[in-house]
NULUM-290833 format. One record per residue: x, y, z of N, C-alpha, C, O in turn. Coordinates in nm, 3 decimals, always signed. Example, Ala and Ser with C-alpha at 12.3 -4.5 7.8 and 13.67 -1.06 7.14 Angstrom:
2
       n.u       n.v       n.w      ca.u      ca.v      ca.w       c.u       c.v       c.w       o.u       o.v       o.w
    +1.319    -0.569    +0.780    +1.230    -0.450    +0.780    +1.320    -0.330    +0.780    +1.424    -0.332    +0.846
    +1.285    -0.225    +0.708    +1.367    -0.106    +0.714    +1.290    +0.003    +0.787    +1.341    +0.114    +0.804
END
This chain:
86
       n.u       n.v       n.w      ca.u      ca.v      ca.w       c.u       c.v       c.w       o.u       o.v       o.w
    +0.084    -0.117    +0.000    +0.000    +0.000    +0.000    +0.089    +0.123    +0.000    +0.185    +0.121    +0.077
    +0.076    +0.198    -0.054    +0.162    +0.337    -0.078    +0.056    +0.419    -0.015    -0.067    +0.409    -0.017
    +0.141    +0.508    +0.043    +0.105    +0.596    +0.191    +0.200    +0.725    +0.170    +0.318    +0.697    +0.147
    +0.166    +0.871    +0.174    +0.256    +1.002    +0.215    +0.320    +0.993    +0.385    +0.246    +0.923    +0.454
    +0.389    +1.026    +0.430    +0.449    +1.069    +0.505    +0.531    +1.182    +0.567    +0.652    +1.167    +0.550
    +0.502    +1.270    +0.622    +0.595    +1.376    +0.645    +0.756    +1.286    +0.770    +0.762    +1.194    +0.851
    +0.800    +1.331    +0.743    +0.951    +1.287    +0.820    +1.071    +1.381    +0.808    +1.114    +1.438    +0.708
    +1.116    +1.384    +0.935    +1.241    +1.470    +0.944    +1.331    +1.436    +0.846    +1.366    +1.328    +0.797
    +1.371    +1.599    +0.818    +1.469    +1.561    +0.735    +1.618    +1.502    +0.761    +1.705    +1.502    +0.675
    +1.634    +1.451    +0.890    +1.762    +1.445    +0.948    +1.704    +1.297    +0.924    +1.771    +1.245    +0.835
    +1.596    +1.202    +0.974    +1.562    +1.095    +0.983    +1.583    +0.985    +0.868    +1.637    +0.875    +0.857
    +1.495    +1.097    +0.773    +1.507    +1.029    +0.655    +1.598    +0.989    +0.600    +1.586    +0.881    +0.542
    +1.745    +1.071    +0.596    +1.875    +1.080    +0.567    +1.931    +0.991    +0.642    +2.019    +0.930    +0.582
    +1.912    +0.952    +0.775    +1.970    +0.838    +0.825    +1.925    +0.710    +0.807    +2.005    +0.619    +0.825
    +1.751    +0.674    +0.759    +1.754    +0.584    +0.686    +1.758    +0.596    +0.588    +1.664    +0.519    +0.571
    +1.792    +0.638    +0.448    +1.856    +0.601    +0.358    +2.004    +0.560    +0.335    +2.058    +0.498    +0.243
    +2.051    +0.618    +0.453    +2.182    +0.561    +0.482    +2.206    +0.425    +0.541    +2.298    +0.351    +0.505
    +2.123    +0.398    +0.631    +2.110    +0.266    +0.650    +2.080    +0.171    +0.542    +2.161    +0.080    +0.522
    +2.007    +0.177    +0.491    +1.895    +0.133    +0.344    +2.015    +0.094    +0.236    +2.034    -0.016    +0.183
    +2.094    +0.226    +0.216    +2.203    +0.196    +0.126    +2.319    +0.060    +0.182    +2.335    -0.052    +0.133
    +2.381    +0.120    +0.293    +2.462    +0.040    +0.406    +2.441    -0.131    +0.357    +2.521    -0.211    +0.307
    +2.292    -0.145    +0.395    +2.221    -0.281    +0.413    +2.173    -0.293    +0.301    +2.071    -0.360    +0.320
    +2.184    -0.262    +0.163    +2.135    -0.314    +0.050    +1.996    -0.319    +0.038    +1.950    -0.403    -0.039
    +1.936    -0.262    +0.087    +1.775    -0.245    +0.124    +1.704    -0.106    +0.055    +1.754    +0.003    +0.027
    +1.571    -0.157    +0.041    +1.504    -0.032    -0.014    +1.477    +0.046    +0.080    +1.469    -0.005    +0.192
    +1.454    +0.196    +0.067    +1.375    +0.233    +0.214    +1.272    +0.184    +0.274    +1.256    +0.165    +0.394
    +1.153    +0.147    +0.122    +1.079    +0.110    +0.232    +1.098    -0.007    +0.315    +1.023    -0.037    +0.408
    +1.164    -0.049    +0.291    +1.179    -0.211    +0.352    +1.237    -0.163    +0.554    +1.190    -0.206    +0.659
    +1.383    -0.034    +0.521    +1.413    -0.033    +0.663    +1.299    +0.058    +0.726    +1.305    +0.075    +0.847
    +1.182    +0.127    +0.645    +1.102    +0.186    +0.715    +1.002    +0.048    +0.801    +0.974    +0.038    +0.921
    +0.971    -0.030    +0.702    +0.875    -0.138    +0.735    +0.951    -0.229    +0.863    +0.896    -0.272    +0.965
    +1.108    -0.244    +0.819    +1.170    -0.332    +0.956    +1.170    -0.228    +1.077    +1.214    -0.275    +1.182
    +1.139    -0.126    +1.079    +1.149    +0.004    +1.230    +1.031    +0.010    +1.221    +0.997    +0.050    +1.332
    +0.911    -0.007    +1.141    +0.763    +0.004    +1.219    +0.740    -0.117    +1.316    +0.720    -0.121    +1.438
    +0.751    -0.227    +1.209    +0.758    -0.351    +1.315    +0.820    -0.337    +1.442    +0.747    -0.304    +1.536
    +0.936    -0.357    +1.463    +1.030    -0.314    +1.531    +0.976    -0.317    +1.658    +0.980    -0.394    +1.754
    +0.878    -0.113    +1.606    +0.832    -0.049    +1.703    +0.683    -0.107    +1.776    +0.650    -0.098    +1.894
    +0.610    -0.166    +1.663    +0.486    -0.235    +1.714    +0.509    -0.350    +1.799    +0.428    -0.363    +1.891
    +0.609    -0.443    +1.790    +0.638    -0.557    +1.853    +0.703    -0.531    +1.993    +0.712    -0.627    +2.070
    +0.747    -0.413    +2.028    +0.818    -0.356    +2.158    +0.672    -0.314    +2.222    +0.638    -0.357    +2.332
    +0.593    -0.234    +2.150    +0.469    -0.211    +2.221    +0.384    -0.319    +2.256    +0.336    -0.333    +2.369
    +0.365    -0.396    +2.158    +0.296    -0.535    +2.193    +0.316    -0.597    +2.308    +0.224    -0.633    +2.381
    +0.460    -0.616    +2.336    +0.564    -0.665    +2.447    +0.510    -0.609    +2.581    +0.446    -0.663    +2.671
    +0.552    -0.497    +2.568    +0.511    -0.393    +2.667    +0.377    -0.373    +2.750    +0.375    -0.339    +2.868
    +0.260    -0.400    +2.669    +0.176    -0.418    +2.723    +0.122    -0.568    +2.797    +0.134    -0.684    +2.756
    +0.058    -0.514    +2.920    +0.082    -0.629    +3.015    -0.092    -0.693    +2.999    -0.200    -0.634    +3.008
    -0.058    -0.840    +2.971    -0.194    -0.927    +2.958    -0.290    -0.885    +3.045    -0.261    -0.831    +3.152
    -0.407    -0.905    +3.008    -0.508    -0.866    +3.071    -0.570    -0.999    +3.184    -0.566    -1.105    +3.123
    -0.606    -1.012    +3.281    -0.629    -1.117    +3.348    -0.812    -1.119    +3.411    -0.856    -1.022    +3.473
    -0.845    -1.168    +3.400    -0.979    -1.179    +3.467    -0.987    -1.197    +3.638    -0.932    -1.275    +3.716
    -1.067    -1.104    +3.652    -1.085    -1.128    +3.814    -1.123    -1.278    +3.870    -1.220    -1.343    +3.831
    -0.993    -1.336    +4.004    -0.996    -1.431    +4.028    -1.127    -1.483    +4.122    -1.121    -1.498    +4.244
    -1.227    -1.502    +4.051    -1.388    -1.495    +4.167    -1.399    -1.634    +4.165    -1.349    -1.696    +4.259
    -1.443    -1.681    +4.093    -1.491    -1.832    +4.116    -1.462    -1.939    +4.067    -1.459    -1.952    +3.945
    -1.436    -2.034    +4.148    -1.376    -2.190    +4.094    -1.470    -2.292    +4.104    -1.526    -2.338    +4.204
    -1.485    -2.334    +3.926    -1.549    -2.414    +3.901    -1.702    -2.424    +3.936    -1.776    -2.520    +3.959
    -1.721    -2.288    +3.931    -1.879    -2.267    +3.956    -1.935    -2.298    +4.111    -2.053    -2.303    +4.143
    -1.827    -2.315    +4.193    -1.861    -2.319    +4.327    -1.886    -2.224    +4.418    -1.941    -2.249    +4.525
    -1.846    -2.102    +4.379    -1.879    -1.983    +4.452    -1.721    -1.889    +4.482    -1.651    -1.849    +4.389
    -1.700    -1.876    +4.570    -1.569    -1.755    +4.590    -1.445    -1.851    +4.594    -1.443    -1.931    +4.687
    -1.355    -1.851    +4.516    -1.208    -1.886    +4.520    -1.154    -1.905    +4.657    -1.168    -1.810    +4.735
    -1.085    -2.032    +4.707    -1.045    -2.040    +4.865    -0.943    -1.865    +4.896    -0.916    -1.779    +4.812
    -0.920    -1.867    +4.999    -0.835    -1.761    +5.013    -0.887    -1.620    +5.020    -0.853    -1.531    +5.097
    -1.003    -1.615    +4.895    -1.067    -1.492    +4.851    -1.131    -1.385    +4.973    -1.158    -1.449    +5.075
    -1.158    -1.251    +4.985    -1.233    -1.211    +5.076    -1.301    -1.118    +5.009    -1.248    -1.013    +4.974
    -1.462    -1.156    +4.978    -1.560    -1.055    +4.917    -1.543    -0.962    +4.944    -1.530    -0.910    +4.834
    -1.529    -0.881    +5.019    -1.535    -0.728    +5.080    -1.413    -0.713    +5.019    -1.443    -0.676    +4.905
    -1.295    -0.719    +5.027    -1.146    -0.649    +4.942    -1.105    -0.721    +4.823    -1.055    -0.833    +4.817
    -1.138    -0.622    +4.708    -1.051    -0.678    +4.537    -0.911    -0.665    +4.574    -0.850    -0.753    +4.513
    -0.849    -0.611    +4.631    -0.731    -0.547    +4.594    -0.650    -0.659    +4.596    -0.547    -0.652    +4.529
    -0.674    -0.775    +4.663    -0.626    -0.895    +4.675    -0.626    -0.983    +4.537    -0.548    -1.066    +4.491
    -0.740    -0.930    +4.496    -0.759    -1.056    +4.357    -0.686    -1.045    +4.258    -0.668    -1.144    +4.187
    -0.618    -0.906    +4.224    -0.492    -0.913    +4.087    -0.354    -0.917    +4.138    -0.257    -0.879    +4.073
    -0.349    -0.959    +4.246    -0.207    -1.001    +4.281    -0.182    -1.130    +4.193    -0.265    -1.204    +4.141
    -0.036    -1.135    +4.193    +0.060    -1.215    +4.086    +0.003    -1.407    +4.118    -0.028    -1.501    +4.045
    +0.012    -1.385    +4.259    -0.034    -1.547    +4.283    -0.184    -1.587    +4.313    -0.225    -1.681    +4.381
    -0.247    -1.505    +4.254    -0.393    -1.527    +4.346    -0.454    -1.606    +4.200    -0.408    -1.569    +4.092
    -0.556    -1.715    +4.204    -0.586    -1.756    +4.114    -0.713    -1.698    +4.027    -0.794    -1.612    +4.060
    -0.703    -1.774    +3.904    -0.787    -1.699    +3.802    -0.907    -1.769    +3.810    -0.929    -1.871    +3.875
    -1.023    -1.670    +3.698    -1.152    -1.800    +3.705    -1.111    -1.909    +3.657    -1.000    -1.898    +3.605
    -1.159    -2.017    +3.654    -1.167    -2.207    +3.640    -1.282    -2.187    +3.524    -1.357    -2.285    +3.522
    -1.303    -2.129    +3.468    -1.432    -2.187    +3.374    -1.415    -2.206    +3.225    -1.303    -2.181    +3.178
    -1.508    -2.245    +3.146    -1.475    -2.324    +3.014    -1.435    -2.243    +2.896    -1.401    -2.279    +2.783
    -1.449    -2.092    +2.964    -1.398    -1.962    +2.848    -1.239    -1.945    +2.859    -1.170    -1.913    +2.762
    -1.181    -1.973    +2.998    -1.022    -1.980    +3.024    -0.949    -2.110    +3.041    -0.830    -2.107    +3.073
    -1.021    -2.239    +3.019    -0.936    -2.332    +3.015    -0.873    -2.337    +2.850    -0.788    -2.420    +2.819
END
């Protein structure tokens, strides 16, 4: 897909220098530094976890205390048991 771009002019000049360097087209070292940059963000962001409430449809997780969440996204506290997260 061909796309405009505004870009520094100092930037651009350093990848085409790279581009040349590495036998590469620009767009190619533009496309290997978007990736790059999406896959560090990807990284970066931290999984999402479901609140640890109930196991196996039995009611509150051992350990659990209804009155305080703040307990339930800790690192060791367990997740739901049901047939959407196995």
């Amino acid at each position: 897909m061909k796309t405009s771009l505004d870009i520094q002019d100092s930037l651009l000049a350093e990848a085409r220098a790279l581009a040349a360097r590495q036998g590469l087209s620009l767009t190619r070292v533009v496309e290997q530094a978007l990736r790059l940059r999406l896959d560090q963000a990807a990284a970066a962001t931290p999984a999402r976890r479901a609140a640890p409430v109930f196991r196996d449809g039995t009611g509150l997780a051992p350990g659990l205390d209804a009155t305080c969440t703040r307990h339930w996204l800790d690192a060791d506290a367990p997740v739901h048991d049901t047939p959407e997260t196995r």
